[in-house]
C-alpha positions, 0 to 999 in steps of 0.5 A: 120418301115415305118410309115403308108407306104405300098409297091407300087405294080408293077401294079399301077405304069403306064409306061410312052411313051418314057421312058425304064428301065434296072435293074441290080445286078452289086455287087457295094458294096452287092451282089444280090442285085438290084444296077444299074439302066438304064433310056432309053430315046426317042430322043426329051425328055426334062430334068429338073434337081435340085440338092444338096446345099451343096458345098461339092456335089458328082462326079456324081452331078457335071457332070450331071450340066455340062451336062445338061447345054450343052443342048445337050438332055438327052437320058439316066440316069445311077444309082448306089447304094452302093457308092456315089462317093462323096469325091472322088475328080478328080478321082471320076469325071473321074469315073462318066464320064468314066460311061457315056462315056461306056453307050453312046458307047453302045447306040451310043449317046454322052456322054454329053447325059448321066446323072450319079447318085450315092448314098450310102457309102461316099469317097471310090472310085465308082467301075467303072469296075462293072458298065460298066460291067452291063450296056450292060445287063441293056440296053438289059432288058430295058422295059417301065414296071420296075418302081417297079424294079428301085424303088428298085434298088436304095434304102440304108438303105429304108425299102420301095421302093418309087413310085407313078404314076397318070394320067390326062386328058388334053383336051382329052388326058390321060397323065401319071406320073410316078416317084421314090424316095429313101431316108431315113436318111440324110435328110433336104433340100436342097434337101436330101441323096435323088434321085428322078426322075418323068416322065410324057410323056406331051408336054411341052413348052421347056420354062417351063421345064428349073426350073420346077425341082425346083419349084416342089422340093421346095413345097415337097422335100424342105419342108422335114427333117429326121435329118437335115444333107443335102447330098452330093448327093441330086439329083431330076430329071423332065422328059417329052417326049412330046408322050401324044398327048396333045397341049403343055402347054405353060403356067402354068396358063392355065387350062392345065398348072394347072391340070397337075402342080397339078398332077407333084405336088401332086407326088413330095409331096407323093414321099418326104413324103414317104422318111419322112414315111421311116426315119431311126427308124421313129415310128411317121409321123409329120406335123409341120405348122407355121401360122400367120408370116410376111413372108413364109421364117420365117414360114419355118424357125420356122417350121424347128427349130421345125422339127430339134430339138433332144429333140422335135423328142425324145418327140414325140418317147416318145408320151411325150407332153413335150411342152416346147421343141417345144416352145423353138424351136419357141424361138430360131428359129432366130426371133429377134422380136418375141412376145411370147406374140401373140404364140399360140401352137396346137397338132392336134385339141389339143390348149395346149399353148395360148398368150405364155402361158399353156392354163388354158383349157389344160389337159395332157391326152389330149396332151398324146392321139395325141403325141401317134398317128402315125401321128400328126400335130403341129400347131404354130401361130405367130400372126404377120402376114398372111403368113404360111408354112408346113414342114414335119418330123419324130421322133428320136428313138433308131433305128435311132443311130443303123442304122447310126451307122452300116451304113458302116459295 
């Protein structure tokens, strides 16, 4: 029931010079289906990595922080769906090591070169022996065209695979982005039950790679809420193989630096977006900006009261204005200062509250004609300073408790 979410077609997503993948079934948790997925990458390629806030984070998210911190060059990624091989304790970590150890031996690398990812079911053992036996058949099927195949290889409970891809032209040379993402429940920054992984064959100053993950994820998949659980698993990852023959950007205030910031950014944000179009039970798309706060972290943190609130998200499955909810939201937000008084609140084009109050001019046929949109935007003005934020969710419908409770079985 993806909002306003199409499937990606194999022949829009451009393959990237120095990145192969293999996309297997290896019956980790279903049979026949697509469940592990092999990146292959070209010696001299850099990695950026941002993960999971949450203390309590997976196996697999654990070994790819030590890895990477030994700067040793990635040269292969390994994911499974079907099992998260979170909760899993010292056993789940000698299971996602034992991953990489089997798919270094077959490329004769080190296993310190390989990154683990998993996602799915939490606290039942990652079943190990399945995935090394269809590695060997994921590396040999490696090709540069698969994105659409990996997209789907790493899906749960997605009704869409994810996957965007552009090209820009940096002093005369095209560079490509392609990524992917899954996701559709537990979700809410940081980062999200999320994986996503974009690649773009751009030299890049190994200066600039070290936190460009993270400034990426934190204007799109931190700007992002389905239900407000944070993951485990939550795993997003920045390649770039330097292959475009562009000069390397050495610095992201170059007009270079910028365009191809920009383009990295605009396919983080529609990778995260679509994860919200794809909420578990989502019938509605929700844009909520706060403007006018003293700082962009108070924004953020009145949007995500709005964005978090059960009662909020059933209104709008409802398309009920029931309004006092959101302005509740902006109450309880933590604002100890907060005047009610200078609160301004808009539905799209729709100003329904006014200096803390209905607006005389609102009608309710007025409120009812957005709230029954797919898509809708909520506007909060504080009226305490310059800084604004936005933030991007979806409604609560009966689906989004069938789902979660069928989860397991």
């Amino acid at each position: 029931m993806a909002v306003n979410l199409k499937t990606p077609e194999a022949s829009d997503l451009h393959p990237v010079s120095g990145v192969r993948i293999g996309v297997v079934e290896a019956g980790v948790r279903k049979a026949n289906r697509k469940d592990v997925v092999v990146f292959l990458l070209d010696e001299g390629a850099s990695v950026s990595g941002a993960f999971t806030r949450n203390r309590f984070c997976a196996a697999p998210v654990q070994v790819c922080r030590e890895h990477l911190a030994q700067g040793q060059g990635v040269r292969a990624m390994v994911i499974n769906t079907g099992n998260a091989n979170a909760g899993t304790g010292a056993d789940g970590l000698a299971r996602a090591r034992t991953t990489c150890v089997a798919a270094a031996n077959l490329l004769g690398v080190r296993s310190q070169q390989v990154l683990p990812f998993s996602t799915g079911v939490i606290m039942e053992p990652l079943p190990v022996a399945r995935i090394e036996a269809a590695l060997p058949r994921a590396i040999e099927a490696a090709g540069a065209d698969a994105w659409l195949d990996a997209a789907q290889g790493i899906m749960t409970t997605d009704t869409v695979p994810k996957a965007v891809s552009r090209q820009v032209d940096l002093g005369g040379k095209t560079v490509t982005i392609t990524g992917i993402s899954k996701g559709a429940g537990m979700i809410r920054p940081n980062m999200a039950t999320m994986l996503g992984f974009v690649a773009t064959d751009a030299a890049i100053d190994a200066a600039l790679m070290g936190e460009l993950a993270r400034d990426l994820a934190d204007a799109s998949f931190n700007c992002v809420t389905v239900d407000g659980d944070t993951s485990t698993n939550d795993s997003f990852i920045v390649v770039a193989t330097h292959q475009a023959g562009n000069v390397p950007i050495s610095s992201w205030a170059s007009a270079d630096g910028q365009a191809l910031k920009a383009a990295l950014q605009a396919v983080a944000l529609e990778l995260a977006q679509a994860i919200v179009r794809d909420g578990e039970g989502a019938t509605k798309f929700i844009a909520v900006r706060v403007e006018g706060g003293r700082s962009t972290e108070e924004c953020r943190q009145v949007a995500y009261a709005i964005a978090h609130s059960p009662l909020v998200k059933t209104a709008f499955f409802a398309s009920d204005p029931n309004l006092g909810r959101i302005l509740a939201a902006v109450g309880y937000a933590g604002i100890d200062d907060l005047d009610q008084t200078q609160i301004d609140l808009y539905l799209d084009d729709v100003r329904v509250a006014m200096q803390g109050g209905r607006n005389p001019d609102y009608v309710e046929a007025d409120g009812q004609r957005v709230m029954k949109q797919a898509e809708i935007t909520v506007r909060v003005v504080l009226g305490r300073g310059e800084a604004a934020a936005t933030l991007w969710t979806c409604d609560f419908s009966h689906d989004y408790v069938s789902i979660n409770a069928d989860y397991r079985s």
